[in-house]
PyMOL Python script that loads the backbone (N, CA, C, O; Angstrom):
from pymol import cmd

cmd.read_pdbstr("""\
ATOM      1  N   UNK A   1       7.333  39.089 -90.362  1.00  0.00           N
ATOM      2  CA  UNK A   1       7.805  37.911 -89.640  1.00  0.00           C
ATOM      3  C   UNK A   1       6.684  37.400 -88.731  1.00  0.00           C
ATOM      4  O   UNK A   1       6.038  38.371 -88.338  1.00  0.00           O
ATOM      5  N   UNK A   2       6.207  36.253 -88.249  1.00  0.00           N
ATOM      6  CA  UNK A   2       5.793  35.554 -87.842  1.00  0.00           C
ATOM      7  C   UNK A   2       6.020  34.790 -86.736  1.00  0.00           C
ATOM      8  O   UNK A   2       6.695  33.784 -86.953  1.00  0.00           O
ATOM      9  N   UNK A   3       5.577  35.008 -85.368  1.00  0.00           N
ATOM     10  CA  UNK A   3       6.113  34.358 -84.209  1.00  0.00           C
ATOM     11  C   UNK A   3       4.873  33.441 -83.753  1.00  0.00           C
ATOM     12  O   UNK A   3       3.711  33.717 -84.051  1.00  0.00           O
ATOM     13  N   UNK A   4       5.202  32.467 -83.097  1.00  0.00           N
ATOM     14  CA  UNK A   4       4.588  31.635 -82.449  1.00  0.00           C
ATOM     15  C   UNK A   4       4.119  32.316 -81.188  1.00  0.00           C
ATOM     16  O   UNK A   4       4.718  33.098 -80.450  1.00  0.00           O
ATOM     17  N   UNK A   5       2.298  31.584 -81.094  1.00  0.00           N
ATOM     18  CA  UNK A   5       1.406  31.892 -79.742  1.00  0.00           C
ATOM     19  C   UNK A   5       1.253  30.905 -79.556  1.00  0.00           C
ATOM     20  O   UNK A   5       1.750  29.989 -80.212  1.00  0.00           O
ATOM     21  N   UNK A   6       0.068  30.718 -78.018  1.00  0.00           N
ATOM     22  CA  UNK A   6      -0.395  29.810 -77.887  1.00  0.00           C
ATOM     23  C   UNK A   6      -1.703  30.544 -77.174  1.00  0.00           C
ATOM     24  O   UNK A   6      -1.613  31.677 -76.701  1.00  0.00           O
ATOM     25  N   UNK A   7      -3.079  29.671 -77.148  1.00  0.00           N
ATOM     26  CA  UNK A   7      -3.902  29.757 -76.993  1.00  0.00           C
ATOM     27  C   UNK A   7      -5.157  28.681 -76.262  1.00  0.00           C
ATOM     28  O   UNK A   7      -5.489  27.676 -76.890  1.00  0.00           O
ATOM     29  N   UNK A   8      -5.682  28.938 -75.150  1.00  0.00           N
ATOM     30  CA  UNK A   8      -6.849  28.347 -74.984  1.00  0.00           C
ATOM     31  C   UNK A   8      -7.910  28.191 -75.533  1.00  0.00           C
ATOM     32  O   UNK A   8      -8.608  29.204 -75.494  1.00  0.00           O
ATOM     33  N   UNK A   9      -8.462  27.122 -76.174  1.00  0.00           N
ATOM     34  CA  UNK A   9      -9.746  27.340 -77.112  1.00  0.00           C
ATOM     35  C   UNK A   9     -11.078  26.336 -76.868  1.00  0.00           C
ATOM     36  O   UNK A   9     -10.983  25.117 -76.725  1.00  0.00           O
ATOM     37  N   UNK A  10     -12.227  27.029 -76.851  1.00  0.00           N
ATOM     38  CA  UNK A  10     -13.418  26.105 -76.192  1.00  0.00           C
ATOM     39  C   UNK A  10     -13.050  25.195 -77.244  1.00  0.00           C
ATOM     40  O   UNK A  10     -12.419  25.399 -78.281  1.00  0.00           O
ATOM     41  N   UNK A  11     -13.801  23.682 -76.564  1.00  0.00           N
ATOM     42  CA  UNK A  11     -13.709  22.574 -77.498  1.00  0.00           C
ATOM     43  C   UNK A  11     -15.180  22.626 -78.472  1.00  0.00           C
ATOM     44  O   UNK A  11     -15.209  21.655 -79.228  1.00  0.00           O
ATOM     45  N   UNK A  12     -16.144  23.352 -78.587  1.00  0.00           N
ATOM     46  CA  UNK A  12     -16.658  23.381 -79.805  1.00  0.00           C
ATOM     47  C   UNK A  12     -15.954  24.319 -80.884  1.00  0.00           C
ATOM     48  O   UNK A  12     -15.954  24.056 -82.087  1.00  0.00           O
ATOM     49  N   UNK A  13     -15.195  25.748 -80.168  1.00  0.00           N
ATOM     50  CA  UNK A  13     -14.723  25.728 -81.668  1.00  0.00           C
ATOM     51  C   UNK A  13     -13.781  25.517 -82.216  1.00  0.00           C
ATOM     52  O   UNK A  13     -13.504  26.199 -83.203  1.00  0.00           O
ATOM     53  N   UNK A  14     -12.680  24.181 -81.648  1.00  0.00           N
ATOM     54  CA  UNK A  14     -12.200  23.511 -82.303  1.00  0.00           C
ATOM     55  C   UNK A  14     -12.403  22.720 -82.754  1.00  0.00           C
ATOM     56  O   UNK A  14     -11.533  22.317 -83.527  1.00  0.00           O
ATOM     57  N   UNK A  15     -13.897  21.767 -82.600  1.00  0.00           N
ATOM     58  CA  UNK A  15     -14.653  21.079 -83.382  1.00  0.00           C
ATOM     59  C   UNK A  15     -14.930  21.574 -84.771  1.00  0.00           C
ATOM     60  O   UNK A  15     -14.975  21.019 -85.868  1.00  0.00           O
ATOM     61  N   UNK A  16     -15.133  23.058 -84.268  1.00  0.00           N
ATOM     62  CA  UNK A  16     -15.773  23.901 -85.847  1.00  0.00           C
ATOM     63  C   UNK A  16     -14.426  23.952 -86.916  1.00  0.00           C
ATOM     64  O   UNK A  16     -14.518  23.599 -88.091  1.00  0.00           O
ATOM     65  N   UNK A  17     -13.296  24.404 -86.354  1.00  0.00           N
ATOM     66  CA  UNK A  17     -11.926  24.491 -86.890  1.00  0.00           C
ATOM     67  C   UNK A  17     -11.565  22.987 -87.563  1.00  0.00           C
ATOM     68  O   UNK A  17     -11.044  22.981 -88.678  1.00  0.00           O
ATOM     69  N   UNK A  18     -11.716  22.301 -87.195  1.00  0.00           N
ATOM     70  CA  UNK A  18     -11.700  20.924 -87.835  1.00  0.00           C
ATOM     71  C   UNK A  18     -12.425  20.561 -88.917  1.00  0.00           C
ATOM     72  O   UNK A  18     -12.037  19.913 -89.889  1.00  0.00           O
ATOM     73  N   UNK A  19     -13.674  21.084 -88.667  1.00  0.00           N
ATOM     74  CA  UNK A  19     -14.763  20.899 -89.900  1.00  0.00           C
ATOM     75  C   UNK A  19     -14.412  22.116 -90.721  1.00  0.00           C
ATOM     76  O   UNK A  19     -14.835  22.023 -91.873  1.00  0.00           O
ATOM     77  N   UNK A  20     -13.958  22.891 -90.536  1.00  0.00           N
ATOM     78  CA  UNK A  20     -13.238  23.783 -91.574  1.00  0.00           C
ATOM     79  C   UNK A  20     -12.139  23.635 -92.110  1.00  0.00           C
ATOM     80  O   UNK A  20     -11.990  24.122 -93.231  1.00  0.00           O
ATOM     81  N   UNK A  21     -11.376  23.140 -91.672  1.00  0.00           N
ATOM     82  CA  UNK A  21     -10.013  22.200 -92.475  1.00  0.00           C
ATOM     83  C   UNK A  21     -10.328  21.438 -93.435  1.00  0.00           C
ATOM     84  O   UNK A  21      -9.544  21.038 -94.296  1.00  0.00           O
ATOM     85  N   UNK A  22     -11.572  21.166 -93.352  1.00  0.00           N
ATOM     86  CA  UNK A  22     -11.622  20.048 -94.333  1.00  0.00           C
ATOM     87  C   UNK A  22     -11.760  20.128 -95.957  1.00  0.00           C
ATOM     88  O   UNK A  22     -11.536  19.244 -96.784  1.00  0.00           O
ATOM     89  N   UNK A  23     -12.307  21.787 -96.195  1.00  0.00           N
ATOM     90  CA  UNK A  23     -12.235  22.279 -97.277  1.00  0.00           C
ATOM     91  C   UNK A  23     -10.436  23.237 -97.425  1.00  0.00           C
ATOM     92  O   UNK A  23     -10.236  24.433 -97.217  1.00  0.00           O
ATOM     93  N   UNK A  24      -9.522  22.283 -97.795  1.00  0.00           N
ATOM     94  CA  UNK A  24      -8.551  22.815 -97.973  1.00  0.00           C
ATOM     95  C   UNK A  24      -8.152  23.475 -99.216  1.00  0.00           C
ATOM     96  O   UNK A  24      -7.046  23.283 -99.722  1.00  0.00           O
ATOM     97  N   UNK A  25      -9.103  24.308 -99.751  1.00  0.00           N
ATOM     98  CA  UNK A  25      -9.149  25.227-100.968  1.00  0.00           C
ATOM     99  C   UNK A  25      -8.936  26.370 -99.835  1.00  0.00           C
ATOM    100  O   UNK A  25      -7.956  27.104 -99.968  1.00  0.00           O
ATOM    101  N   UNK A  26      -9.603  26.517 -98.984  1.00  0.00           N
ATOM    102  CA  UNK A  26     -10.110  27.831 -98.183  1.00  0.00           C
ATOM    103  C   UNK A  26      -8.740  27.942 -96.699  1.00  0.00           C
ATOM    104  O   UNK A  26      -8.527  29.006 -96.117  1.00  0.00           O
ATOM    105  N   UNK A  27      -8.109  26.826 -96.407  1.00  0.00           N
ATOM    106  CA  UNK A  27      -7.482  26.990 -95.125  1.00  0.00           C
ATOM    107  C   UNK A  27      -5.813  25.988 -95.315  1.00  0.00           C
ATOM    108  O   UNK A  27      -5.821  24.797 -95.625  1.00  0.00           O
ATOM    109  N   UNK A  28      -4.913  26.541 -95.133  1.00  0.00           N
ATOM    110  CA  UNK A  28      -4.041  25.681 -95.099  1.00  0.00           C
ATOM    111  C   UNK A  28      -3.876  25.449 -93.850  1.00  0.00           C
ATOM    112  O   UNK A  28      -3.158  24.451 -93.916  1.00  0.00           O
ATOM    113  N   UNK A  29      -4.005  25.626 -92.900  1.00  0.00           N
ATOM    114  CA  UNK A  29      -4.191  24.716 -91.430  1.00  0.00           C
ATOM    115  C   UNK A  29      -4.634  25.563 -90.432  1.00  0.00           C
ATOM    116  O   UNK A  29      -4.708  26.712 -90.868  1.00  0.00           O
ATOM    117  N   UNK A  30      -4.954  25.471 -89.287  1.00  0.00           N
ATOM    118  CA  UNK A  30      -5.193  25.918 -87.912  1.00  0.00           C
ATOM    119  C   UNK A  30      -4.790  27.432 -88.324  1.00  0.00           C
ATOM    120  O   UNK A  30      -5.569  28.208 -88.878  1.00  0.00           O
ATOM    121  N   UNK A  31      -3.563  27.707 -87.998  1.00  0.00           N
ATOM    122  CA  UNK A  31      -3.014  28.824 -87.861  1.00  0.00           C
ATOM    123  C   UNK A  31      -3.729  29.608 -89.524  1.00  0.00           C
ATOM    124  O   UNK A  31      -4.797  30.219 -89.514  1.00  0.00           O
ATOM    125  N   UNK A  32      -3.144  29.473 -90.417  1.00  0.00           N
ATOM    126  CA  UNK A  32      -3.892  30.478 -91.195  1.00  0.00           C
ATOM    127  C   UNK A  32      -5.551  30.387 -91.179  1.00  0.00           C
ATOM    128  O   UNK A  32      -6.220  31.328 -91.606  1.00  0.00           O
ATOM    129  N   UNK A  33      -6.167  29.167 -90.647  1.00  0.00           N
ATOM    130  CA  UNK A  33      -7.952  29.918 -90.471  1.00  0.00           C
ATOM    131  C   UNK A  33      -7.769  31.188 -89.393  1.00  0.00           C
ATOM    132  O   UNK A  33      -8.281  32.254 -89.732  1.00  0.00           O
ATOM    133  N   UNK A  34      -7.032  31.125 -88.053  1.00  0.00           N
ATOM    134  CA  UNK A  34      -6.700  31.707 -87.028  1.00  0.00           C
ATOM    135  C   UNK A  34      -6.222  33.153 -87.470  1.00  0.00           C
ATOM    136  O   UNK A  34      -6.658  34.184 -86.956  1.00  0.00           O
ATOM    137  N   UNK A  35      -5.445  33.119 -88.302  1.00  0.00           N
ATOM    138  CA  UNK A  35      -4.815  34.869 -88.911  1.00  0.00           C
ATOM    139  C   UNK A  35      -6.082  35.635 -89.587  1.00  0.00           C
ATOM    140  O   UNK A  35      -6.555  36.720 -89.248  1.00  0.00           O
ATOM    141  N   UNK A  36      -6.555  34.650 -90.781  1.00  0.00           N
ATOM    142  CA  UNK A  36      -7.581  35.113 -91.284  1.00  0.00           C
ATOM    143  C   UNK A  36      -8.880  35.776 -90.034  1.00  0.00           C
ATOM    144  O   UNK A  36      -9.340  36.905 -89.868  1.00  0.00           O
ATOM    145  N   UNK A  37      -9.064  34.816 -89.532  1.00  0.00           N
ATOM    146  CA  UNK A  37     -10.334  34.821 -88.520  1.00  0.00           C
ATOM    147  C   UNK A  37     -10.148  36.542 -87.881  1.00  0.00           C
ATOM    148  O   UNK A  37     -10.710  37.622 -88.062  1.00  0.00           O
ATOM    149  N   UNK A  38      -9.037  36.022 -87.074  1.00  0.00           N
ATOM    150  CA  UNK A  38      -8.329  37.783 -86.356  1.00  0.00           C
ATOM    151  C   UNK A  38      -7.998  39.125 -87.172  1.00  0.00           C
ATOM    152  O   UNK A  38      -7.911  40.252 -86.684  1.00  0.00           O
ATOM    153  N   UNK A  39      -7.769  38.631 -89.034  1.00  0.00           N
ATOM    154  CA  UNK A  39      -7.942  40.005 -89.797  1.00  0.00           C
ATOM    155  C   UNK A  39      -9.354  40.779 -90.041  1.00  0.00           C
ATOM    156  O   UNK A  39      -9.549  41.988 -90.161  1.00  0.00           O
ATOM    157  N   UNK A  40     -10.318  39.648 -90.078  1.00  0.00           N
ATOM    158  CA  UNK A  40     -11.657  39.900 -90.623  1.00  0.00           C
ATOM    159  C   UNK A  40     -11.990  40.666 -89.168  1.00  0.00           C
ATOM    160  O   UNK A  40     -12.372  41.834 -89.242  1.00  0.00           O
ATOM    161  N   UNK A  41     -11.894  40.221 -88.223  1.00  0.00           N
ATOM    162  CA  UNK A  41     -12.532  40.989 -86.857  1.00  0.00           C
ATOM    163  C   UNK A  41     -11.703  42.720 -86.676  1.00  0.00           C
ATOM    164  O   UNK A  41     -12.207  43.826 -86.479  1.00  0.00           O
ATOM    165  N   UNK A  42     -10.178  42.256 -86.863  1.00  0.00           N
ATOM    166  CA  UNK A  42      -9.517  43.561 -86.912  1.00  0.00           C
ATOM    167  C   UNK A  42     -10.168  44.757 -88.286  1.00  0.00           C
ATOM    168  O   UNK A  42     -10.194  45.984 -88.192  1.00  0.00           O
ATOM    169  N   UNK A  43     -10.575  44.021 -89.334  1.00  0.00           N
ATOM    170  CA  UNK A  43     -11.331  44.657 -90.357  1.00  0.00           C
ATOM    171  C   UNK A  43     -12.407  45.415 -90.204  1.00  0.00           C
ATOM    172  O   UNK A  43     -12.546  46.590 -90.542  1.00  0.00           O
ATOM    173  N   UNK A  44     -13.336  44.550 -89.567  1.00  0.00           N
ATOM    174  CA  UNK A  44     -15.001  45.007 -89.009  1.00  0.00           C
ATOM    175  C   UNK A  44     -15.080  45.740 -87.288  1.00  0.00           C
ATOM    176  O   UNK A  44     -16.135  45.818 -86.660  1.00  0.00           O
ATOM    177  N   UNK A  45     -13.371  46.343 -86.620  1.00  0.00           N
ATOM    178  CA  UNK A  45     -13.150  47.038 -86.104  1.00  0.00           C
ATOM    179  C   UNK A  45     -13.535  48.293 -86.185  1.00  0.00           C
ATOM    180  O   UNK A  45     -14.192  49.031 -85.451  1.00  0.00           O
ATOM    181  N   UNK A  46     -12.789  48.458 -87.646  1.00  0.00           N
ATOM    182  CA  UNK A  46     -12.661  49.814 -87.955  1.00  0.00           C
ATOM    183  C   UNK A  46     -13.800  50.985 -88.457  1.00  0.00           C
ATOM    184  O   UNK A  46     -13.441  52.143 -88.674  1.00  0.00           O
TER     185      UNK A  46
END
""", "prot")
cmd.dss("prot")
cmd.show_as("cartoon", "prot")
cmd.util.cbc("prot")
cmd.orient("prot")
């Protein structure tokens, strides 16, 4: 299940998040670049 956050984010990298939307093969919006982004870091945690 899936709950709603919210978040403060510098305005360049929501500039960058925007220019990454734009290839919508790779992102279906904000939130899944955002899950992805936070698995890959939780990944290169371990």
């Amino acid at each position: 299940m899936k709950k709603p956050i919210s978040a403060t984010i510098d305005e360049q990298l929501i500039s960058w998040i925007g220019k990454e939307l734009n290839d919508t093969r790779k992102y279906r919006n904000k939130s899944h670049l955002i899950e992805v982004a936070i698995e890959l870091l939780k990944a290169n945690k371990k």
